[in-house]
C-alpha positions in Angstrom: -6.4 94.5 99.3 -4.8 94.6 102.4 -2.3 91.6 101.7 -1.4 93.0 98.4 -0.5 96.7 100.2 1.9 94.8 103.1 3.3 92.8 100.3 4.3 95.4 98.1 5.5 97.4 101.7 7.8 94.5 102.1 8.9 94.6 98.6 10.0 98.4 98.6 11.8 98.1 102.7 13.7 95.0 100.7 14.5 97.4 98.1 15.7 100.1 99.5 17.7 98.3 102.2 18.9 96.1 99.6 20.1 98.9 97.8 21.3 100.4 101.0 23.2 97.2 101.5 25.1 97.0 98.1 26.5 100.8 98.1 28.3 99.9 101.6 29.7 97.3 99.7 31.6 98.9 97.4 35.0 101.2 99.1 36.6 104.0 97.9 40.2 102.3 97.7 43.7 104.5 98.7 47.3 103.0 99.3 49.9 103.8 101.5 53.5 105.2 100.1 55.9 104.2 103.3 59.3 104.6 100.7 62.1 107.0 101.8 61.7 108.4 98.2 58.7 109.7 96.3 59.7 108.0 92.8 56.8 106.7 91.6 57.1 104.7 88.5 54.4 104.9 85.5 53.7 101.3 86.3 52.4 102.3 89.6 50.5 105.6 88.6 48.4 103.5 85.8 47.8 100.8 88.4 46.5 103.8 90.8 44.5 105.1 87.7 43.0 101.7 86.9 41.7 101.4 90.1 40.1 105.5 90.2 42.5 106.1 93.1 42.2 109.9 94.4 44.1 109.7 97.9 47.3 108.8 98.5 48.9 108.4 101.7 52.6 109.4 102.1 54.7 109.6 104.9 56.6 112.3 105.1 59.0 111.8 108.3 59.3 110.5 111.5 59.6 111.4 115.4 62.1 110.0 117.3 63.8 110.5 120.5 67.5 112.5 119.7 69.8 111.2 122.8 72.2 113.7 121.6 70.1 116.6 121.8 67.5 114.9 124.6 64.5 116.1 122.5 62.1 114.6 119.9 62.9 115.4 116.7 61.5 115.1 112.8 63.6 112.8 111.2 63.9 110.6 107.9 62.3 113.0 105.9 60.6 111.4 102.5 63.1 112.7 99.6 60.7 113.8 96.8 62.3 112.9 93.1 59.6 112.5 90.9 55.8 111.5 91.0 53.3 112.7 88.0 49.6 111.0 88.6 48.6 112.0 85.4 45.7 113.7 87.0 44.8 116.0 90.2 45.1 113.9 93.4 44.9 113.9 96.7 47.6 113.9 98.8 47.7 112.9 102.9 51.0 113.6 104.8 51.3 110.8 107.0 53.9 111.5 110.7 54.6 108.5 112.7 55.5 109.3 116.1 57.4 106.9 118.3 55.9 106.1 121.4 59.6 106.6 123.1 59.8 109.5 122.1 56.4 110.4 123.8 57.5 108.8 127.0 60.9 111.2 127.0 58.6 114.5 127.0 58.9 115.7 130.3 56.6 119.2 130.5 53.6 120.3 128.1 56.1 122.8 127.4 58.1 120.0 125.8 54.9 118.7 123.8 54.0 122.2 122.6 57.1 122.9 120.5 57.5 119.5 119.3 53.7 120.3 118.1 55.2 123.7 116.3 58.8 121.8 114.8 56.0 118.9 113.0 53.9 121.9 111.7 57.2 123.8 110.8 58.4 120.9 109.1 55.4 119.6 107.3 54.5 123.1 106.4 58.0 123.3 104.5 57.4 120.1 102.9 53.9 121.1 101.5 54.6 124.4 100.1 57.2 122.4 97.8 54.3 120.7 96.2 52.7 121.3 92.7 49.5 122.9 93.7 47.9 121.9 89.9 48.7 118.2 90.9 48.3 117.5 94.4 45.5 118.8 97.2 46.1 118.4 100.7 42.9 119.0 103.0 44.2 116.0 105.7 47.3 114.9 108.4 47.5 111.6 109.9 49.3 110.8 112.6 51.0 106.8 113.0 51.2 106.4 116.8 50.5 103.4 118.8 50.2 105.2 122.1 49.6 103.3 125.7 48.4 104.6 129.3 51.8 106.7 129.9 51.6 108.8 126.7 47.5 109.0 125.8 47.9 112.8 127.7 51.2 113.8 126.0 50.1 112.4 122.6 46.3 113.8 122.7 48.1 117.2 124.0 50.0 117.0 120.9 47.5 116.4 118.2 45.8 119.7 120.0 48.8 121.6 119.3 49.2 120.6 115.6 45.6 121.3 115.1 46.0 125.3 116.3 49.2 125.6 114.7 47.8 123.7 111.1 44.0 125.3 111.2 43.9 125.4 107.5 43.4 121.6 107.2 40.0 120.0 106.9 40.2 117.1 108.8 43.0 114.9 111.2 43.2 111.2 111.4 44.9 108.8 113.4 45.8 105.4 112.7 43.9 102.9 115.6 44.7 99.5 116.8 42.2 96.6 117.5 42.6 96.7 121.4 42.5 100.4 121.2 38.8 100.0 119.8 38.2 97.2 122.0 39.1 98.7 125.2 38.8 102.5 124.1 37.5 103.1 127.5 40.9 102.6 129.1 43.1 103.3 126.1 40.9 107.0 124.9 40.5 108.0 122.0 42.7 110.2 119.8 41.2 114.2 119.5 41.1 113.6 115.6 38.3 113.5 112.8 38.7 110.2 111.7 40.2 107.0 112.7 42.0 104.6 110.3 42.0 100.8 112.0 45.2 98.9 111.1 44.0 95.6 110.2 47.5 93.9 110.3 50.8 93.2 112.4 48.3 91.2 114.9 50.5 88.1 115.9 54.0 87.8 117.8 56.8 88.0 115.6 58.9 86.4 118.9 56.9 83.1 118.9 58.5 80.3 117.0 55.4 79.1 116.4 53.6 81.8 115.0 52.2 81.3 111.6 51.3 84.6 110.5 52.1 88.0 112.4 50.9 89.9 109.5 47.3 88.7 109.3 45.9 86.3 112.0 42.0 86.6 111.6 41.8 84.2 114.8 43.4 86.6 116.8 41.8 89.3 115.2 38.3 88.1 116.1 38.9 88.4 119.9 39.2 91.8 119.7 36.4 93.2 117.1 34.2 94.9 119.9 32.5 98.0 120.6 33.1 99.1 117.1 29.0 99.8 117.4 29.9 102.3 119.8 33.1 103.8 119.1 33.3 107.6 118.8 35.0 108.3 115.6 34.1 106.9 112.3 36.9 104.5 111.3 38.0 103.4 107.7 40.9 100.3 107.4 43.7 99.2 106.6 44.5 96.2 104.7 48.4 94.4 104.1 49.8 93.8 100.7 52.9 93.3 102.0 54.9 90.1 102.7 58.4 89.3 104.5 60.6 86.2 106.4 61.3 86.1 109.8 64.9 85.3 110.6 65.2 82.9 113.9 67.9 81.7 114.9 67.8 79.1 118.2 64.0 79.8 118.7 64.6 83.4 118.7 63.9 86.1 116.2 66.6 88.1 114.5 65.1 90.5 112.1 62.4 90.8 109.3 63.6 90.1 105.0 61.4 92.3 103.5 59.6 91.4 100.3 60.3 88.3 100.6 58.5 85.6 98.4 58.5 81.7 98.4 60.1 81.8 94.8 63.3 83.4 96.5 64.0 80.5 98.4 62.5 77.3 96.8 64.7 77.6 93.6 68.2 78.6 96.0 70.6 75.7 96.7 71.1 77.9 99.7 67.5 76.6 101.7 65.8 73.6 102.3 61.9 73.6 102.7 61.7 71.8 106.1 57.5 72.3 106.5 54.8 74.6 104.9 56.2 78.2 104.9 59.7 77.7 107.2 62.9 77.0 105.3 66.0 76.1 106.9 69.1 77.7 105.3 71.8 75.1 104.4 74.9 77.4 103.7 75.3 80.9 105.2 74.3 83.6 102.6 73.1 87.1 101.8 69.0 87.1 101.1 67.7 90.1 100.2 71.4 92.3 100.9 70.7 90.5 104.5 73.5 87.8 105.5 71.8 84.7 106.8 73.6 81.8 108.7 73.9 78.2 108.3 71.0 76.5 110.6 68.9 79.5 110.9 65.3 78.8 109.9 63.2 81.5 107.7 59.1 81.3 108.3 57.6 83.1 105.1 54.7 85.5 106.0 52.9 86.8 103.2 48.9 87.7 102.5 46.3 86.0 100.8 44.0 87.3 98.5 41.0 84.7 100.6 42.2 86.1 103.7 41.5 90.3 102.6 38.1 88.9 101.7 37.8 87.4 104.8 38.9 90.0 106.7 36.0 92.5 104.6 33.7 89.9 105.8 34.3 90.1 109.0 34.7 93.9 109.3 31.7 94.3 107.7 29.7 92.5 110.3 31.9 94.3 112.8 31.1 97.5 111.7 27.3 96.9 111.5 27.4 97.9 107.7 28.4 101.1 107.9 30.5 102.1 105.4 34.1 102.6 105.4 37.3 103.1 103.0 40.1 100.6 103.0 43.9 101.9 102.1 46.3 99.0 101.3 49.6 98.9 102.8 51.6 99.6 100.2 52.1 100.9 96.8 55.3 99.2 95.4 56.6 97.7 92.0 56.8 94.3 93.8 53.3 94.8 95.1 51.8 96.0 91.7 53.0 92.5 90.4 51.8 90.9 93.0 47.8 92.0 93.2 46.3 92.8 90.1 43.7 95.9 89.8 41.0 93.1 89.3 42.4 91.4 92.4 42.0 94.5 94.6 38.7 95.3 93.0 37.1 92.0 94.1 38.5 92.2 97.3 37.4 96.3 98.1 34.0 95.4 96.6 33.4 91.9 98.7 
């Protein structure tokens, strides 16, 4: 009798954790919207819609130092022209914040009203909004802030919290090291964290494969993630691009760009897996290229999201977490189907 009691104990712990262990599976899936205009085609919303997506992330300006005016200053404002989900959505203003612009602050003075111009301006922005279509209950601020500005940027998130009281939660995007070594680096006065799981190698090196996603490189750093303070969703790339070298050294990023642009173009010449060498001088992309410069191809594979799930997953210890994809686009839509993401969201 005994035996058959601790066996059917065992059996319910297995079901229950087992159970436990398939709902963290399964992610609540957002997307990015990093355009300078809100035009969202009906391509886009159904592919949101296949895939039950209720937050969107959109950012809505920048802050950068103004030499000019020697102050930090909201610029590149996202121009709204048309966007109709079908359906009641969330929305989630997005601000990235230059960490120049940080380092140029010189009083708290200085912090403080750059704190009141963001809430000024976001405030602006949001009462435009169609209140039957879009909720916002959340900022997030895009910052990757080191030793010099952690006290001017934390100052400022303290700021926009007084002057923005009405919103429900703040979130700040979070890099690897800043989890690993968030003793040193602190961490943001925010809600929730969202860990950018991408842009990880060195764009510099000639010999870099992939700066996008390098899970090698990633590995070193997934630490203390048992113990740090604020719960953390992800974020994942969809994106792709080609780094311009020229002599060793690189130029600037092509983005979007896609191995089918260059294979079938008299213009390159496949010289090893992923680098092409262009042939004649020529525009790519609206970007002029020369003769001799080489082009390494960076894009994302769908393997490498599920490995990078995988690996989070054990990182994480199994707690839950969301994953937003970096980004929604036409070119992207085409490029990962809503059974593509699914699989990879519910690895």
């Amino acid at each position: 009798m005994k035996l058959h009691i601790a066996t059917f104990l065992v059996l319910i712990v297995s079901l229950v954790f087992g159970s436990c262990s398939e709902k963290r599976k399964k992610s609540s899936i957002a997307f990015y919207h990093w355009k300078a205009e809100m035009n969202i085609s009906q391509s886009e919303v159904k592919y949101l819609n296949d895939l039950s997506v209720e937050k969107l992330y959109l950012r809505f300006f920048d802050v950068k130092w103004d030499n000019e005016k020697q102050q930090a200053m909201p610029i590149s404002s996202l121009e709204w022209k048309f966007f109709d989900p079908g359906k009641s959505l969330e929305i989630v203003p997005v601000v990235f914040i230059s960490n120049r612009s940080l380092e140029k602050l010189r009083n708290n003075l200085e912090i403080d009203s750059l704190a009141k111009n963001i809430a000024n301006k976001l405030g602006a922005m949001i009462v435009k909004l169609d209140k039957n279509r879009f909720t916002i209950n959340e900022l997030q601020l895009d910052c990757d802030w080191s030793s010099k500005t952690e006290k001017a940027y934390f100052r400022l998130i303290a700021q926009l919290r007084k002057h923005m009281p009405d919103l429900k939660k703040f979130s700040a995007t979070i890099r690897l090291h800043q989890v690993k070594y968030f003793n040193n680096t602190g961490v943001p006065p925010v809600d929730e964290g969202v860990l950018m799981f991408y842009n990880m190698g060195d764009l510099s090196k000639e010999n870099e494969k992939n700066s996008i996603l390098n899970l090698e490189k990633a590995k070193a750093y997934l630490e203390n993630f048992d113990v740090y303070p604020l719960k953390l969703n992800v974020a994942l790339p969809l994106f792709s691009w080609g780094v311009q070298q020229r002599e060793g050294r690189t130029v600037q990023l092509i983005n979007d760009l896609s191995e089918a642009d260059l294979k079938n173009n008299v213009n390159f010449n496949q010289i090893e897996a992923g680098i092409f060498k262009v042939n004649t001088s020529a525009y790519l992309k609206g970007i002029y290229v020369y003769k001799n410069d080489k082009i390494r191809l960076e894009n994302i594979e769908v393997k490498d999201l599920k490995e990078s799930v995988k690996i989070l997953q054990k990182a994480f210890g199994n707690k839950p977490f969301d994953i937003i994809y970096y980004h929604l686009d036409d070119y992207i839509v085409q490029g990962y189907d809503q059974a593509t993401i699914k699989s990879i969201s519910e690895n």
